[in-house]
Z-matrix of the N, CA and C atoms (Angstrom, degrees):
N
C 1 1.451
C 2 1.532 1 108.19
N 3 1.517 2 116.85 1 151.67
C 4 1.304 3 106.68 2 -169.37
C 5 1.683 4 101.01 3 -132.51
N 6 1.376 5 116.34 4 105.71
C 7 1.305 6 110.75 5 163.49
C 8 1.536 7 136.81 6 -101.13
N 9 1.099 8 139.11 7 172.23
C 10 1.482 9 134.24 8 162.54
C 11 1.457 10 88.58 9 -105.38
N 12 1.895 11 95.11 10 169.89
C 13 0.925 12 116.70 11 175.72
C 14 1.830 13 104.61 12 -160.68
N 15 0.848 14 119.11 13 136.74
C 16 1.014 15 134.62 14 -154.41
C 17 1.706 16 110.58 15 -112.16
N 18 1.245 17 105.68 16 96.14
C 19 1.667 18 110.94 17 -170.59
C 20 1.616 19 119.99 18 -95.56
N 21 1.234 20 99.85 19 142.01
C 22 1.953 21 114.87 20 -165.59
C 23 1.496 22 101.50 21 -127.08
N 24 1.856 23 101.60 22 157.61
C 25 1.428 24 90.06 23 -178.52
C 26 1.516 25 102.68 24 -97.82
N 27 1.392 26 123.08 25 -8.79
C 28 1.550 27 90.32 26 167.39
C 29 1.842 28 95.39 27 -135.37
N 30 1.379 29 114.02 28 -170.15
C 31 1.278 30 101.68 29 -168.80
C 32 1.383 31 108.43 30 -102.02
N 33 1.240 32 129.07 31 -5.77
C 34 1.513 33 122.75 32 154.78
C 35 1.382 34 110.44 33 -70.89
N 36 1.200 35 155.40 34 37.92
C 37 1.495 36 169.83 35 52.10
C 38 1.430 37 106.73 36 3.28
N 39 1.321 38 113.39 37 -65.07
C 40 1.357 39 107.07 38 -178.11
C 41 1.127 40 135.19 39 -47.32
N 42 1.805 41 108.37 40 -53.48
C 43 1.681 42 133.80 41 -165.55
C 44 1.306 43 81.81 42 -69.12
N 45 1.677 44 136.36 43 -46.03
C 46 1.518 45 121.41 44 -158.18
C 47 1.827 46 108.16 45 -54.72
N 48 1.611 47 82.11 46 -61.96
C 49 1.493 48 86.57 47 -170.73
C 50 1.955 49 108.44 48 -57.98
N 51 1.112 50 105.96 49 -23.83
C 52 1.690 51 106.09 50 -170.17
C 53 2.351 52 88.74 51 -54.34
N 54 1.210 53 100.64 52 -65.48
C 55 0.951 54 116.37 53 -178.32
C 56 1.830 55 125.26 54 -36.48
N 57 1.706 56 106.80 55 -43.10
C 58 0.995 57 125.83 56 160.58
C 59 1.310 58 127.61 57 -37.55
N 60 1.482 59 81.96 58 -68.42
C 61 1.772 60 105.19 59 175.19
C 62 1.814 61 119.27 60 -49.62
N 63 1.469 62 91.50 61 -46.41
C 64 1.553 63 91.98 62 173.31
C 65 1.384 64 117.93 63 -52.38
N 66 1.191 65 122.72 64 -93.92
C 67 1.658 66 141.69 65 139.96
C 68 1.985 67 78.38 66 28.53
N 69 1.279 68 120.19 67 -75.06
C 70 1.698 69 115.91 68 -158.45
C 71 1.302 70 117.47 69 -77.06
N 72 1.291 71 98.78 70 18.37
C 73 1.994 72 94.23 71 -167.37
C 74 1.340 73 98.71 72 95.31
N 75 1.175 74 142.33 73 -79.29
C 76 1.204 75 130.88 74 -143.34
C 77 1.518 76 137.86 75 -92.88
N 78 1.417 77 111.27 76 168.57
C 79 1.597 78 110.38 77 -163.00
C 80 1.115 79 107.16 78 -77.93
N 81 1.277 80 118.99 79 166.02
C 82 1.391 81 136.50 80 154.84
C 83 1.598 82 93.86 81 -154.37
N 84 1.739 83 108.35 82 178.88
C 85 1.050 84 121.95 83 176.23
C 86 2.067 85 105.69 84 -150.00
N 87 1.054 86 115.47 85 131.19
C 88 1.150 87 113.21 86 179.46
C 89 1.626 88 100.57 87 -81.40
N 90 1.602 89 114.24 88 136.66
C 91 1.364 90 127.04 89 175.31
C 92 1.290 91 103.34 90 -151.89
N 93 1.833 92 103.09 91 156.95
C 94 1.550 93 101.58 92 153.03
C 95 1.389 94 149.89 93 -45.02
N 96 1.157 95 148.84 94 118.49
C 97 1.257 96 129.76 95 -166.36
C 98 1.527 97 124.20 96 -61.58
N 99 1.400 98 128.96 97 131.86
C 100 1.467 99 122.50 98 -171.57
C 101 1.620 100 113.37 99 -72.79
N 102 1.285 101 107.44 100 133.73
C 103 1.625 102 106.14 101 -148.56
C 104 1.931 103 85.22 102 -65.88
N 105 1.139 104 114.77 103 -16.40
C 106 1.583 105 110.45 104 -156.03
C 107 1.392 106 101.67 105 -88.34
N 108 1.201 107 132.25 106 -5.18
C 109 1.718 108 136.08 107 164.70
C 110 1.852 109 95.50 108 -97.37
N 111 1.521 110 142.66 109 -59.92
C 112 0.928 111 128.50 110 -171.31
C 113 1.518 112 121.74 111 -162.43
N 114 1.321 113 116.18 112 157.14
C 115 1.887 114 95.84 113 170.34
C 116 1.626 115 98.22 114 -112.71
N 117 1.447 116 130.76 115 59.46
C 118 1.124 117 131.94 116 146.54
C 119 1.254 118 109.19 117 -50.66
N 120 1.530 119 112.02 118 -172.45
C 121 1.756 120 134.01 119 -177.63
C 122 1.343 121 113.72 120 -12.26
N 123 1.411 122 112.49 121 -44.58
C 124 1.271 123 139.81 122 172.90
C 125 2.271 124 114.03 123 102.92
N 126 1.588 125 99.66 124 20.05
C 127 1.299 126 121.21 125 -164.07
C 128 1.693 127 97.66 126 -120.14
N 129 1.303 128 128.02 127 144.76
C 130 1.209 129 130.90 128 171.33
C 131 1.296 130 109.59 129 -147.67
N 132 1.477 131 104.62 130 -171.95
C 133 1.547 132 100.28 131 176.39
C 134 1.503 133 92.27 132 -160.47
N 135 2.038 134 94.48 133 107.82
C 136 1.158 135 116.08 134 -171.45
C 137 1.860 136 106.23 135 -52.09
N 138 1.600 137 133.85 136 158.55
C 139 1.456 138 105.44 137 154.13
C 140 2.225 139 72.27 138 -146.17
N 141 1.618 140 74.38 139 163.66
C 142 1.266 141 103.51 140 -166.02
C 143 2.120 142 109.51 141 -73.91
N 144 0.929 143 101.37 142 139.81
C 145 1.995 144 84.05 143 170.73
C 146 1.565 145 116.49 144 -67.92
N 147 0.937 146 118.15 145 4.46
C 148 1.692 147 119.35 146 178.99
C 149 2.046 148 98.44 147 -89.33
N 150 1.370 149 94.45 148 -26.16
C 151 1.545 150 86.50 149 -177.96
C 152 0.990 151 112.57 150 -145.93
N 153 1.484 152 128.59 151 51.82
C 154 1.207 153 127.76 152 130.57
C 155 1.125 154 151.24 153 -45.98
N 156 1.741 155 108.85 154 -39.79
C 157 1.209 156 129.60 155 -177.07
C 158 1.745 157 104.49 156 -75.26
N 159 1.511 158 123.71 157 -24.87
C 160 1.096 159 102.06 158 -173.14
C 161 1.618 160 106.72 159 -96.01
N 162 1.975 161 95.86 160 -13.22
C 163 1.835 162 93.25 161 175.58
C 164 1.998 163 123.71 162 -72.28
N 165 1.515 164 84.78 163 -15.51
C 166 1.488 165 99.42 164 164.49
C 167 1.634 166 122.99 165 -74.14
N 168 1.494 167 98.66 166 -33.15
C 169 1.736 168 98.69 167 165.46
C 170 1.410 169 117.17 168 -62.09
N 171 1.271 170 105.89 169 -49.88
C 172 1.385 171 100.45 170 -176.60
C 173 1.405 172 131.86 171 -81.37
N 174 1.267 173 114.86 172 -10.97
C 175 1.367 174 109.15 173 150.12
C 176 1.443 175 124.51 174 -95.02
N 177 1.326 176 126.08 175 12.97
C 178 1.269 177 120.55 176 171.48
C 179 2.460 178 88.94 177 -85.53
N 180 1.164 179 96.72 178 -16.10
C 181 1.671 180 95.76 179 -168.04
C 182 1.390 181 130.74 180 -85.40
N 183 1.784 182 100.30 181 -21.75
C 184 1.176 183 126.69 182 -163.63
C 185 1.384 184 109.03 183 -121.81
N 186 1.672 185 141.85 184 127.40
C 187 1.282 186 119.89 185 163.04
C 188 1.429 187 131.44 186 -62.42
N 189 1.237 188 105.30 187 98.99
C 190 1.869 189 110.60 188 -167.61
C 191 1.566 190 102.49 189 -104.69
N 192 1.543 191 143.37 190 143.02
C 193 1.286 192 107.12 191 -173.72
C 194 1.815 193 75.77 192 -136.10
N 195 1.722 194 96.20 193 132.85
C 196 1.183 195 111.87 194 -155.68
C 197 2.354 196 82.97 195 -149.64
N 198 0.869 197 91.87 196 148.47
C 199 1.882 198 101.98 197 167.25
C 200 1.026 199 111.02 198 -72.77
N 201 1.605 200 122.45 199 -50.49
C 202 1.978 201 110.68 200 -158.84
C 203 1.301 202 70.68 201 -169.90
N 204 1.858 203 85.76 202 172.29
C 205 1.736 204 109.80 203 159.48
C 206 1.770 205 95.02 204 -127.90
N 207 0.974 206 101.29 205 132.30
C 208 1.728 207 117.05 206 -177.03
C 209 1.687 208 127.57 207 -118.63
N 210 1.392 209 107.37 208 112.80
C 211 2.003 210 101.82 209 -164.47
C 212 1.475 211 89.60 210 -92.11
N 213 1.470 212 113.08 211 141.03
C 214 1.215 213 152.62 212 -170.31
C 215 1.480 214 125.13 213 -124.82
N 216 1.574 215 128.00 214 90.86
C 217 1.551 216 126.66 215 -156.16
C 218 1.595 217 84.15 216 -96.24
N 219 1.148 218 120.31 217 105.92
C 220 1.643 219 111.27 218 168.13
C 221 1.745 220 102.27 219 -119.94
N 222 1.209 221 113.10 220 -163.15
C 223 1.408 222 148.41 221 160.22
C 224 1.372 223 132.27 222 -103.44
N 225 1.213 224 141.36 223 86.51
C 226 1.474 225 143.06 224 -174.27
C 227 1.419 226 93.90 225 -80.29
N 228 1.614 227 93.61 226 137.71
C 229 1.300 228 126.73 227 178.34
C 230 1.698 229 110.04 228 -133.31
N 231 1.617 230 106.31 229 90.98
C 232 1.522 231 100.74 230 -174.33
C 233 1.476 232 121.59 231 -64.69
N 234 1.329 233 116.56 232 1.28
C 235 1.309 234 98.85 233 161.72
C 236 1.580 235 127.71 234 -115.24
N 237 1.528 236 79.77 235 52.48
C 238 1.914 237 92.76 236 -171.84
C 239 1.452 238 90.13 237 -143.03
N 240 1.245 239 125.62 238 -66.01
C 241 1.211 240 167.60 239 -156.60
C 242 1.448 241 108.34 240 -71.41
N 243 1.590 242 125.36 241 56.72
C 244 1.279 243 122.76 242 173.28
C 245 1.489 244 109.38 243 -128.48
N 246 1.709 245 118.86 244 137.91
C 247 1.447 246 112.00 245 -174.33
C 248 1.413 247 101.17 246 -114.59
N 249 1.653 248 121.41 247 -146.87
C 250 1.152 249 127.61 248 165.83
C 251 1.114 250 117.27 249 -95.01
């Protein structure tokens, strides 16, 4: 499975943009950050590969202030593997 995740330096960065995102239609999911993209804040905001491309529109549209967006090929394991 292939997700982004979208890394901030602190985690009230995150909730904003989590919040943002809502407000536009679109998903996000608040998660831990994968130690293998970074040990920032340690907060992210998982987004799905079906909607990336439009979470990339909208922050190229909106001032969102976020570090990177980072793709992540992992393995979900639902009984490990639960966010907000």
């Amino acid at each position: 499975m292939t997700a982004y995740y979208i890394l901030f330096d602190n985690h009230e960065q995150a909730v904003r943009l989590h919040g943002q995102l809502r407000m536009g239609g679109l998903g996000s999911v608040i998660a831990p950050t994968p130690r293998s993209v970074s040990v920032c804040c340690g907060v992210s905001l998982m987004i799905s590969e079906e909607e990336i491309g439009a979470v990339r529109t909208f922050l190229s549209h909106h001032a969102c202030v976020y570090r990177s967006v980072e793709r992540v090929e992992q393995e979900f394991n639902p009984r490990r593997d639960a966010y907000c």
